[in-house]
MARTIKE-373756 format. One record per residue (C-alpha): residue number from 1; x, y, z; chain. Coordinates in nm, 2 decimals. Example, Ala and Ser with C-alpha at 12.3 -4.5 7.8 and 13.67 -1.06 7.14 Angstrom:
BEGIN
R   midren       c1       c2       c3   nuba
R        1     1.23    -0.45     0.78      A
R        2     1.37    -0.11     0.71      A
// end
This chain:
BEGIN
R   midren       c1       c2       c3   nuba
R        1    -1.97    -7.48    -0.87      A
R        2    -1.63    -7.31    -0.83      A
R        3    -1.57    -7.14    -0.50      A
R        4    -1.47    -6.76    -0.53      A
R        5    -1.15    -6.65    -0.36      A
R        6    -0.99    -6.33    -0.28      A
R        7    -0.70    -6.22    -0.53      A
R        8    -0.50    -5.90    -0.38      A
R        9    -0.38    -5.90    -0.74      A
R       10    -0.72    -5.96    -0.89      A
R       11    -0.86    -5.68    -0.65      A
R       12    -0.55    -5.44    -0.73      A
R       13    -0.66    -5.49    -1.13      A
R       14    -1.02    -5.44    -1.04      A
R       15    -0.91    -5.08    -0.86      A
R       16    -0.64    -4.99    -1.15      A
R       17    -0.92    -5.00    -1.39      A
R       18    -1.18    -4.75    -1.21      A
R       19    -0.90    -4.51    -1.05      A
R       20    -0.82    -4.17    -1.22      A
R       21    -0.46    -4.23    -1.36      A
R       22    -0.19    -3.95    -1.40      A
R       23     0.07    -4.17    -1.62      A
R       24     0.28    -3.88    -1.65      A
R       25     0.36    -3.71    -1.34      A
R       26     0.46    -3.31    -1.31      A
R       27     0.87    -3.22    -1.30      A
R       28     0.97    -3.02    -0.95      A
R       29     0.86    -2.68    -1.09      A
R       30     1.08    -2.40    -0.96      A
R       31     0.85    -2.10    -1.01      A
R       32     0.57    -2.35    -0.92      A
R       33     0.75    -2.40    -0.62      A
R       34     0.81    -2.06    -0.53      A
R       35     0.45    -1.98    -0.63      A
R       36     0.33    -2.19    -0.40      A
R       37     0.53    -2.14    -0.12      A
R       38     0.45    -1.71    -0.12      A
R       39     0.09    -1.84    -0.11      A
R       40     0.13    -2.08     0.23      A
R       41     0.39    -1.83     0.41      A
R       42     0.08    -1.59     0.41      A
R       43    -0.17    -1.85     0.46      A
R       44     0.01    -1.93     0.78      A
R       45     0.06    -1.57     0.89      A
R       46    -0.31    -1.53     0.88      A
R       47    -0.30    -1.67     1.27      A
R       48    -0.09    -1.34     1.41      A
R       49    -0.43    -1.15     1.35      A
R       50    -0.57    -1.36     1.62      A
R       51    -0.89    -1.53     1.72      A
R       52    -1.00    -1.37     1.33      A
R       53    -0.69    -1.52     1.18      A
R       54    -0.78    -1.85     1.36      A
R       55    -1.09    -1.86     1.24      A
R       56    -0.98    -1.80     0.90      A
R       57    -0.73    -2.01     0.89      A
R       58    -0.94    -2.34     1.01      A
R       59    -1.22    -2.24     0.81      A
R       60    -1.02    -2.22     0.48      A
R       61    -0.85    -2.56     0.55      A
R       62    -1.23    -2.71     0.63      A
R       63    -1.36    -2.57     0.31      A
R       64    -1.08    -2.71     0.11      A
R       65    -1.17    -3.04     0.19      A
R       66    -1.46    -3.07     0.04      A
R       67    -1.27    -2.98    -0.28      A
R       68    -1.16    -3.33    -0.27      A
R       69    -0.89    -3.48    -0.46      A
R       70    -0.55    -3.42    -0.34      A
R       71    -0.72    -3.14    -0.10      A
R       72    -0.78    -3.35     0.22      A
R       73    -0.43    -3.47     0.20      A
R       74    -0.29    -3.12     0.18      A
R       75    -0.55    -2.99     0.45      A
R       76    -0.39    -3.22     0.67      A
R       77    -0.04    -3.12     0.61      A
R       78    -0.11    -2.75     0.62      A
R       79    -0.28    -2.78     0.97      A
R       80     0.01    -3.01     1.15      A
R       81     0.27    -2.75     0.99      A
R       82     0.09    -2.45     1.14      A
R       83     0.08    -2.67     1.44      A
R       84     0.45    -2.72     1.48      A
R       85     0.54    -2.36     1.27      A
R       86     0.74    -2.12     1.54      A
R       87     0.51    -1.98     1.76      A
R       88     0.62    -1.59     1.63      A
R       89     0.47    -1.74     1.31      A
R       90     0.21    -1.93     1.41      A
R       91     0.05    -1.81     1.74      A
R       92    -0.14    -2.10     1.93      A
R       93    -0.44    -1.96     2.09      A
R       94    -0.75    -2.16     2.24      A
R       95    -0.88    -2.22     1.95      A
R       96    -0.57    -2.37     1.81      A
R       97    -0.64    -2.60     2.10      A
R       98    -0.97    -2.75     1.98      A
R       99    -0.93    -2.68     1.59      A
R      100    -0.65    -2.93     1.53      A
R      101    -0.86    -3.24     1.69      A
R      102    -1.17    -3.11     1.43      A
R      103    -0.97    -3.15     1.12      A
R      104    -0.88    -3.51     1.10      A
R      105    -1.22    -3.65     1.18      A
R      106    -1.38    -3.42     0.90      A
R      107    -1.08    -3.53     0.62      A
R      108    -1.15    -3.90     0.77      A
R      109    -1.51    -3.85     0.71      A
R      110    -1.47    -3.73     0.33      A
R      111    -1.21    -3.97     0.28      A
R      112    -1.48    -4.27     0.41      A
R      113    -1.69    -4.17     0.10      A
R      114    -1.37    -4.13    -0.15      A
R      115    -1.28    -4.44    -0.08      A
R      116    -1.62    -4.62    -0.13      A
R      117    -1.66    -4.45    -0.45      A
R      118    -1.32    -4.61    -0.55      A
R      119    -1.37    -4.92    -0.45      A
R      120    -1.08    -4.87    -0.20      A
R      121    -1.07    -5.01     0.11      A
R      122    -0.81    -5.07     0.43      A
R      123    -0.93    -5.35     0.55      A
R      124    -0.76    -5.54     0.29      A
R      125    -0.45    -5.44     0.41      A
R      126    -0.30    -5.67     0.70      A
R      127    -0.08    -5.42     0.84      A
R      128    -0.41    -5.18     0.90      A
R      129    -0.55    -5.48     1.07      A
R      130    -0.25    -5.49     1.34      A
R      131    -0.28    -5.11     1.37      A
R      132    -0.63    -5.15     1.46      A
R      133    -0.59    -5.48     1.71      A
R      134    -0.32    -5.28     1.87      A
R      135    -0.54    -4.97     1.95      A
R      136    -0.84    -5.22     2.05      A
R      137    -0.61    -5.44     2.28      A
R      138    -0.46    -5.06     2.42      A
R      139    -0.81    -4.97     2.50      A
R      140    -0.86    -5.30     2.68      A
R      141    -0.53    -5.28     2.87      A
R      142    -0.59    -4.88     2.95      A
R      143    -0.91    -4.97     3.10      A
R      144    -0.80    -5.22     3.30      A
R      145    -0.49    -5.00     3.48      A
R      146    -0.81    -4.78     3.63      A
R      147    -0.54    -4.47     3.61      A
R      148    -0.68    -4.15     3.38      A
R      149    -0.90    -4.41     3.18      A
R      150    -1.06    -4.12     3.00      A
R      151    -0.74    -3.94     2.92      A
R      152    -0.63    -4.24     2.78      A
R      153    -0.89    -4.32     2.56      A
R      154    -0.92    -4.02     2.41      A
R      155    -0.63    -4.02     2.29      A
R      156    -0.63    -4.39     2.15      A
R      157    -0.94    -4.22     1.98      A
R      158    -0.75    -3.93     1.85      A
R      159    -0.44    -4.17     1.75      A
R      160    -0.66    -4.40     1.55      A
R      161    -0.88    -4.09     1.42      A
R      162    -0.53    -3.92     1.26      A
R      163    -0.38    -4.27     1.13      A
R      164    -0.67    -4.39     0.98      A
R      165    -0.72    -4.07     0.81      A
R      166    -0.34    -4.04     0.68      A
R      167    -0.37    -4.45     0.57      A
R      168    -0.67    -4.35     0.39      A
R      169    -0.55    -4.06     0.21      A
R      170    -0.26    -4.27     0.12      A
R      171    -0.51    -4.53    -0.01      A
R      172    -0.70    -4.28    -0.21      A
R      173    -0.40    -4.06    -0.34      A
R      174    -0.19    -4.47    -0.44      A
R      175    -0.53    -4.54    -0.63      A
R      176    -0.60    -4.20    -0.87      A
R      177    -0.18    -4.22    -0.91      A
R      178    -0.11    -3.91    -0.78      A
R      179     0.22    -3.80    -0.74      A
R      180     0.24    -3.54    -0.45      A
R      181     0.60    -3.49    -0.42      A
R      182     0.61    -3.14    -0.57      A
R      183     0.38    -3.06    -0.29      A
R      184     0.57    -3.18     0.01      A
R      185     0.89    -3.06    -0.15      A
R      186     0.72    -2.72    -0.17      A
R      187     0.62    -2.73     0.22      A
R      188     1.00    -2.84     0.27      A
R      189     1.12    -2.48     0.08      A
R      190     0.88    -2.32     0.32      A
R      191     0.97    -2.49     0.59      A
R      192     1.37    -2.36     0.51      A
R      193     1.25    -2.04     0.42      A
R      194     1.12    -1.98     0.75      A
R      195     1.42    -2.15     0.95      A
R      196     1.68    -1.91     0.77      A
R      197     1.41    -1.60     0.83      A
R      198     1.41    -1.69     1.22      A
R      199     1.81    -1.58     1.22      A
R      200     1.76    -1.20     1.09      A
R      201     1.43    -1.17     1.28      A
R      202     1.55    -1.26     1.60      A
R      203     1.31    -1.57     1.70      A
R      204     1.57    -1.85     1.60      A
R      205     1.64    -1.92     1.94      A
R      206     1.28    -1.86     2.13      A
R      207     1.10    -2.21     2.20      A
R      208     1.12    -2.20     2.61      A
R      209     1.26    -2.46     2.76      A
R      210     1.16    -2.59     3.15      A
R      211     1.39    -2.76     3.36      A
R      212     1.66    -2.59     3.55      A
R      213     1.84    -2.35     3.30      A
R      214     1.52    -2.15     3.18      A
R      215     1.73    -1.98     2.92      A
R      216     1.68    -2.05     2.57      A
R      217     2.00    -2.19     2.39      A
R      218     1.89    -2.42     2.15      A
R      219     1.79    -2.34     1.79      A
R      220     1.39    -2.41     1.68      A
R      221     1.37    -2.19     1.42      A
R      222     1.10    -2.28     1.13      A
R      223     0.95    -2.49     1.45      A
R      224     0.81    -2.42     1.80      A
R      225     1.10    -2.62     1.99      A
R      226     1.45    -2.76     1.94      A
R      227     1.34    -3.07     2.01      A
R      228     1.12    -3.10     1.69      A
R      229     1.38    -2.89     1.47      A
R      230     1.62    -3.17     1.54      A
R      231     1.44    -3.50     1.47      A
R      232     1.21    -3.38     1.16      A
R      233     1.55    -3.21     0.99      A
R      234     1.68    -3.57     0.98      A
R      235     1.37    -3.67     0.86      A
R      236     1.31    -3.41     0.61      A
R      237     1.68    -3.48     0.46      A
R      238     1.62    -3.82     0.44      A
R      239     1.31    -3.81     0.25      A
R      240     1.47    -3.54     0.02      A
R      241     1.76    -3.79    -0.02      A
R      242     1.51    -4.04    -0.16      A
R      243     1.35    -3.82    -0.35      A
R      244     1.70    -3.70    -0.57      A
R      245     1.79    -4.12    -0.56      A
R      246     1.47    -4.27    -0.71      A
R      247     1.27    -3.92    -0.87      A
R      248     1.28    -3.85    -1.20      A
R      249     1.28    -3.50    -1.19      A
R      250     1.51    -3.23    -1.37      A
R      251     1.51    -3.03    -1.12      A
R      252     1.63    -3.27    -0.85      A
R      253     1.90    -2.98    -0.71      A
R      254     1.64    -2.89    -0.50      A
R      255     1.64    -3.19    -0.29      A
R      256     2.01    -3.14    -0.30      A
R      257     2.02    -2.77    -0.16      A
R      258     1.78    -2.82     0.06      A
R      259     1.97    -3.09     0.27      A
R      260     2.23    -2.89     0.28      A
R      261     2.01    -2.59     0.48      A
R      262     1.87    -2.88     0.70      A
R      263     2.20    -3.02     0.81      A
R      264     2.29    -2.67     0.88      A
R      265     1.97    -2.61     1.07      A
R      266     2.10    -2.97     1.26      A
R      267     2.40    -2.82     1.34      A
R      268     2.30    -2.48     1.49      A
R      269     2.02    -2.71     1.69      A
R      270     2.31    -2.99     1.86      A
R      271     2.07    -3.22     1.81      A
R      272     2.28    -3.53     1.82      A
R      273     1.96    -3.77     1.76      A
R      274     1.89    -3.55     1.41      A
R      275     2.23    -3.62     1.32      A
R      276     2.24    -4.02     1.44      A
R      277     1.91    -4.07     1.29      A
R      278     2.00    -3.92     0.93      A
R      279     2.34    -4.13     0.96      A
R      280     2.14    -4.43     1.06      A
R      281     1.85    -4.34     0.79      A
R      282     2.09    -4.36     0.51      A
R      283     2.25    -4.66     0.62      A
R      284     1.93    -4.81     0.58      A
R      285     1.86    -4.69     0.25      A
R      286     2.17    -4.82     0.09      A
R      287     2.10    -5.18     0.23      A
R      288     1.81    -5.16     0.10      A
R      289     1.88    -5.05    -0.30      A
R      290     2.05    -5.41    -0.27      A
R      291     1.79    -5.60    -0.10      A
R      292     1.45    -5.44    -0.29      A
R      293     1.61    -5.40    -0.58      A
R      294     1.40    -5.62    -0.84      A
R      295     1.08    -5.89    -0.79      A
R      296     0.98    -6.06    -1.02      A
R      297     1.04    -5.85    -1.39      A
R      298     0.96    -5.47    -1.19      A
R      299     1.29    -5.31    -1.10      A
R      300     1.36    -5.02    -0.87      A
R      301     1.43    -4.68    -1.02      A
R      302     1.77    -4.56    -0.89      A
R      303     1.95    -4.26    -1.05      A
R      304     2.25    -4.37    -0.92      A
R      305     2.45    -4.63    -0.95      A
R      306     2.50    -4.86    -0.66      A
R      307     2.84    -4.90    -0.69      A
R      308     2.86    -4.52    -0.69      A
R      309     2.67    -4.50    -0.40      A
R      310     2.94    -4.73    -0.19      A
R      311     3.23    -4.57    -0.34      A
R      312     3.11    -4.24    -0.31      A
R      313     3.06    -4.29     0.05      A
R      314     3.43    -4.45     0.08      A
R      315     3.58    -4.16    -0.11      A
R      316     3.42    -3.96     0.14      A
R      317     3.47    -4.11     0.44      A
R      318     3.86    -4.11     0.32      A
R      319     3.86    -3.73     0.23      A
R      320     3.73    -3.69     0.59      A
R      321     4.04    -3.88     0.70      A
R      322     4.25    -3.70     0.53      A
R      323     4.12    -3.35     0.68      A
R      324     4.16    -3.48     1.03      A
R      325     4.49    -3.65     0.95      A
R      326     4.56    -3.28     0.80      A
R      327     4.45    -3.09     1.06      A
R      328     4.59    -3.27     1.32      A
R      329     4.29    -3.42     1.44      A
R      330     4.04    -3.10     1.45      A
R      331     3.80    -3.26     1.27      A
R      332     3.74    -3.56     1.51      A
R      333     3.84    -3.33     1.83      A
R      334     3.54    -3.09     1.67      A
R      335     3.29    -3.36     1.67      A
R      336     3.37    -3.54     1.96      A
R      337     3.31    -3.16     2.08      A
R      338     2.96    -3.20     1.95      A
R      339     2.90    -3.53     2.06      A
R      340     2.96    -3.40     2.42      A
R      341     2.75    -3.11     2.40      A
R      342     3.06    -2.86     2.43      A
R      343     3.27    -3.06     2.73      A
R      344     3.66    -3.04     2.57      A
R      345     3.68    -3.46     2.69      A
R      346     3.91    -3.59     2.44      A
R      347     3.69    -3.89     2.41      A
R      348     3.28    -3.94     2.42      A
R      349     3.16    -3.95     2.70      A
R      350     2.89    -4.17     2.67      A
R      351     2.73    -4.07     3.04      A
R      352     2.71    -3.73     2.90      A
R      353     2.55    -3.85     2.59      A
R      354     2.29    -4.03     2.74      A
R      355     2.21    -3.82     3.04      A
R      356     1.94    -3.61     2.86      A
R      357     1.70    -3.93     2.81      A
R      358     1.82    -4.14     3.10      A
R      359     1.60    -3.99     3.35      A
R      360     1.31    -4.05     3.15      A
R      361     1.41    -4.42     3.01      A
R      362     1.46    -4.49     3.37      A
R      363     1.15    -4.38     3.46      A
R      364     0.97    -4.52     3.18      A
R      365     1.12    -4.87     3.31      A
R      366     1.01    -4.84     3.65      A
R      367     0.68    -4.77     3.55      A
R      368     0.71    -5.10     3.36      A
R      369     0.83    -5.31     3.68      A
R      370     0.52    -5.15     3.88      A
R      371     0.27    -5.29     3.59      A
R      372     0.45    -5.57     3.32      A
R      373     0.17    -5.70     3.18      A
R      374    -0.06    -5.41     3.11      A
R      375     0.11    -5.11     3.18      A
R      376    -0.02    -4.77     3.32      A
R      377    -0.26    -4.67     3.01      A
R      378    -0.19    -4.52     2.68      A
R      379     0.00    -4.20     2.66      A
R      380    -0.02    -4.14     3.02      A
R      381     0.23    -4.05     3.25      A
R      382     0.28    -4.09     3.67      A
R      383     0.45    -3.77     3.70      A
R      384     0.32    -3.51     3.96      A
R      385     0.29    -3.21     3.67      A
R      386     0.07    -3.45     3.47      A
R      387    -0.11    -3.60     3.73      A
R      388    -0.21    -3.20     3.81      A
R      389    -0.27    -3.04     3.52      A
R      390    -0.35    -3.36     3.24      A
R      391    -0.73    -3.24     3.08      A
R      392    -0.89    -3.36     2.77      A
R      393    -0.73    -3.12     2.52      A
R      394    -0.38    -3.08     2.70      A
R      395    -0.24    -3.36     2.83      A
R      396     0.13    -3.35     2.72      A
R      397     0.37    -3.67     2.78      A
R      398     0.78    -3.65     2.71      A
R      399     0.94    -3.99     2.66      A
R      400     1.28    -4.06     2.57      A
R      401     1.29    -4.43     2.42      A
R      402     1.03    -4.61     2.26      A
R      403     1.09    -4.94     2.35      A
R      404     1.06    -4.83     2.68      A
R      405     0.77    -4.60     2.64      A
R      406     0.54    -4.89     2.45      A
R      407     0.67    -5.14     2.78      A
R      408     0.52    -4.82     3.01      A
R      409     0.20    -4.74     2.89      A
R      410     0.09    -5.09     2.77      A
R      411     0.30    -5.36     2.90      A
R      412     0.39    -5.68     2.75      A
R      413     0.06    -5.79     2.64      A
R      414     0.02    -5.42     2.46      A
R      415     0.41    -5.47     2.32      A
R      416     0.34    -5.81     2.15      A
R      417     0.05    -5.63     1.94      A
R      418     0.29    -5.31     1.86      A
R      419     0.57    -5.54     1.75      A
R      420     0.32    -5.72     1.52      A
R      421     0.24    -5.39     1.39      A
R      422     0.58    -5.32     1.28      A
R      423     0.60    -5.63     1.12      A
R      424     0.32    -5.61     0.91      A
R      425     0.38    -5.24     0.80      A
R      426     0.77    -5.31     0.75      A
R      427     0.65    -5.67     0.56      A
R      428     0.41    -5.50     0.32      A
R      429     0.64    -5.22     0.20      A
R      430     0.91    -5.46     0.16      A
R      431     0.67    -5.68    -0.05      A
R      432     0.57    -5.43    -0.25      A
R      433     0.89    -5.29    -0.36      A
R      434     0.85    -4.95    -0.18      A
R      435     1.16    -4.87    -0.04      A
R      436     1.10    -4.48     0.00      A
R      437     0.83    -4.57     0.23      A
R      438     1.04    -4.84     0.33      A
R      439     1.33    -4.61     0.45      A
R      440     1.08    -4.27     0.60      A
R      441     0.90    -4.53     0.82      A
R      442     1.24    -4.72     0.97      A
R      443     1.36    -4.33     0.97      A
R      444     1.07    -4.25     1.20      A
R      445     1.11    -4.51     1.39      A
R      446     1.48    -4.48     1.45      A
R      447     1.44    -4.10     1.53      A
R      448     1.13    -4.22     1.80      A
R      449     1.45    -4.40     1.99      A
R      450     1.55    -4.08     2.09      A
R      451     1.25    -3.83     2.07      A
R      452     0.94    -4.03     2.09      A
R      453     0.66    -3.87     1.88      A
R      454     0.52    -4.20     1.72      A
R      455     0.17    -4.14     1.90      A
R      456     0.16    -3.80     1.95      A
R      457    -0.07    -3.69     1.62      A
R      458    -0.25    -3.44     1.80      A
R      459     0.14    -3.25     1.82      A
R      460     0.41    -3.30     1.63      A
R      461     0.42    -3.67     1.57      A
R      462     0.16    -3.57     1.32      A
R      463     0.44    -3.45     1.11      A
R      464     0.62    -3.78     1.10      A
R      465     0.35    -3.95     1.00      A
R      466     0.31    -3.77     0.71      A
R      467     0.65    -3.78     0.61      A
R      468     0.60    -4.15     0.62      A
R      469     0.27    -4.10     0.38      A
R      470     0.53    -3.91     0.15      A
R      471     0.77    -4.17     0.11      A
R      472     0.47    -4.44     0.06      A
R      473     0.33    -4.22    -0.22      A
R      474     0.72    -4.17    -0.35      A
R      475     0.74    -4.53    -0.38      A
R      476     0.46    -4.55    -0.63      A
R      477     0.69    -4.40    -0.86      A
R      478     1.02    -4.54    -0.77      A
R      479     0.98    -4.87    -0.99      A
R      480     0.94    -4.99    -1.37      A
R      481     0.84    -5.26    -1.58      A
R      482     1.17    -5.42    -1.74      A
R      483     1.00    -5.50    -2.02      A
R      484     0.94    -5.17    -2.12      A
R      485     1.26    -5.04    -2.06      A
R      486     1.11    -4.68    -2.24      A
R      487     0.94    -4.65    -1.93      A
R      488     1.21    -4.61    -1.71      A
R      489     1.26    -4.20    -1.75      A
R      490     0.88    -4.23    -1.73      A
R      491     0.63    -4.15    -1.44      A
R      492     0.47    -4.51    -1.48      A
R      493     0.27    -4.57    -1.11      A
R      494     0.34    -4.88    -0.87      A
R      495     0.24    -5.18    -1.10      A
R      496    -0.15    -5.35    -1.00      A
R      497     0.02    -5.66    -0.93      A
R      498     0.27    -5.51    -0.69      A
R      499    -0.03    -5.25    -0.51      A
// end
């Protein structure tokens, strides 16, 4: 008798024949767009009527859950971006507190079902399996340090609570072929309408800031702090980059204004990470349209050429030369200006530059030294603020590095299991052609190196992860069968034999 294996092809055949299939998927709909959009603005105002708009607001998003579909998905996304929406626009009250830890769970719970129904599981997939080890062996190691163990493991619980629930999602939304770009473009045009309607109103600049200058200089507006403007613009501009490079849309000029307001927004913010991160994120995406560019007889979807991609970037690299060379070097004296936060140093001064994560790298590293091998516990920290006022629903943690930050809270032993991780997730969506999800998730890792937000889901690290479920789901529809050549203006889904 012949011994039955395990195909992931076989099994990817097996789904595409039971999953709900969208061959064709929607165009970026301006007045759908809009539409939208004039229906979320409100949704999210609903909070400045208080404890009532609260409870409105949560118990919508809880209801539309059980719509199912594309609903738990959106749910999600509509919660983390009243979480991280200005606080003029989005008040956070008490029961902001507690809501946002009830939503995943319940979207995790429906999505449990979804995916037994479809036959869907992530078990299959290796890189879920290092996620998973990683949280056990954190657990373990978190334990063992003795410091805040149930601080800790709460949020390990939480952490693998809001991944799991985004990887499912993912899962569910990959096996119906649904293509959700239209929606998270549309909560992208909310998200600028509301940054250029902080200006007039007067609440661009009002995220407070602790330390020793209590005054507020830095721009937040669509967002409750400068420090999550910054990182997410990039983020946000690279994923709208992919979208106008691989999409076939017709009205791709969206993607194309709206980086334009986000590099603006980068600029009134000084963020120098947003700006090394988007520089570094495209990088990364033009290496990649050579390396994932074909397997086997599926091809990947580009809009533009490759070699107008590299002498585009040339020509404008040597326009820029020529404006500086014109100028007599105003452009470079204007952003080594920015570089240095203002200082009129005719060169970067790289102390400068680095003096706004150094104290915490530094302590991050010590905190290593003290405990090498397993660390201090999982999104903890040993400073006295923390060690004061950490509780089960607010325990905040800054980190400024995270290499540094993985080393601190889970040592060596924890490290070895995150780098496997990485691995895994960066070796499946290389092998499966998805270079949108390819780029978002080495773009939410790069921006981590500066602002670190990768385990934070219960804040605003939420919002990167779902960024990093966009570009997944964009993949699906970056690629085509060369065979069919037809198909290549088409919306035809992520081949079985490449799911």
């Amino acid at each position: 008798m012949a011994t039955a294996t395990f195909s992931p092809d076989l099994a990817a055949e097996q789904l595409d024949r039971v999953a709900v299939r969208t061959p064709v998927a929607p165009a970026l709909c301006v007045s759908r767009i809009l539409f939208q959009a004039l229906l979320i603005i409100p949704f999210l105002l609903v909070n400045k009527a208080g404890l009532v708009g609260n409870i409105i607001f949560f118990g919508a998003l809880a209801a539309l859950v059980f719509r199912g579909g594309e609903w738990p998905l959106k749910v999600l996304t509509l919660m983390v971006l009243g979480l991280i929406c200005n606080q003029w626009y989005v008040p956070k009250s008490q029961i902001w507190t507690i809501a946002r830890f009830c939503i995943p769970p319940l979207v995790l719970i429906y999505s449990m079902a979804d995916m037994a129904r479809l036959n869907v599981s992530l078990f299959r997939r290796q890189y879920y399996l290092w996620h998973m080890l990683f949280i056990a062996v954190s657990a373990i190691l978190s334990i063992m340090t003795g410091y805040l163990v149930h601080i800790s493991l709460l949020k390990l619980l939480n952490y693998s609570v809001g991944t799991t629930a985004i990887f499912a999602q993912v899962a569910i939304q990959r096996a119906r072929r649904r293509d959700l770009t239209e929606w998270f473009v549309t909560l992208i045009v909310v998200i600028v309408i509301l940054g250029f309607a902080s200006l007039p109103l007067g609440i661009a600049y009002n995220a407070k800031h602790f330390g020793e200058d209590m005054r507020t200089y830095y721009f937040n507006g669509p967002f409750y702090h400068s420090n999550t403007m910054g990182p997410f613009a990039a983020l946000i501009a690279l994923y709208l980059t992919c979208v106008y490079l691989f999409g076939r849309y017709r009205n791709r000029w969206i993607c194309g204004l709206s980086i334009l307001s986000f590099v603006y927004f980068m600029r009134l913010s000084q963020s120098r990470t947003s700006f090394a991160a988007l520089l570094a994120g495209l990088a990364v995406l033009l290496v990649l349209t050579f390396l994932l560019h074909r397997r086997r007889q599926i091809l990947l979807r580009l809009n533009i050429r490759r070699s107008t991609l590299i002498l585009g970037g040339l020509g404008f690299a040597a326009v820029l030369a020529l404006v500086d060379v014109g100028t007599g070097g105003q452009l470079s004296k204007a952003v080594t200006t920015f570089i240095n936060k203002g200082t009129d140093r005719e060169e970067v001064d790289l102390e400068q530059v680095l003096a706004s994560r150094k104290g915490r790298i530094e302590m991050s590293w010590e905190n290593f030294e003290q405990s090498p091998l397993i660390g201090i516990g999982f999104e903890l920290s040993t400073e006295q603020w923390f060690q004061e006022n950490a509780s089960v629903f607010y325990a905040p943690v800054e980190k400024g590095f995270l290499p540094t930050a993985v080393l601190e809270q889970s040592g060596i032993i924890g490290a070895i299991f995150f780098v496997g991780t990485l691995i895994a997730m960066i070796r499946y969506l290389a092998s499966t052609m998805n270079v949108p999800g390819l780029v978002m998730f080495i773009g939410f890792l790069i921006v981590n190196c500066g602002e670190v937000m990768y385990f934070g889901v219960a804040g605003h690290g939420a919002f990167g992860w779902q960024m990093v479920a966009a570009g997944i789901l964009l993949g699906d529809f970056a690629v085509y069968d060369a065979r069919q050549p037809s198909n290549r203006n088409r919306f035809i889904p992520l081949p079985s034999a490449l799911s």
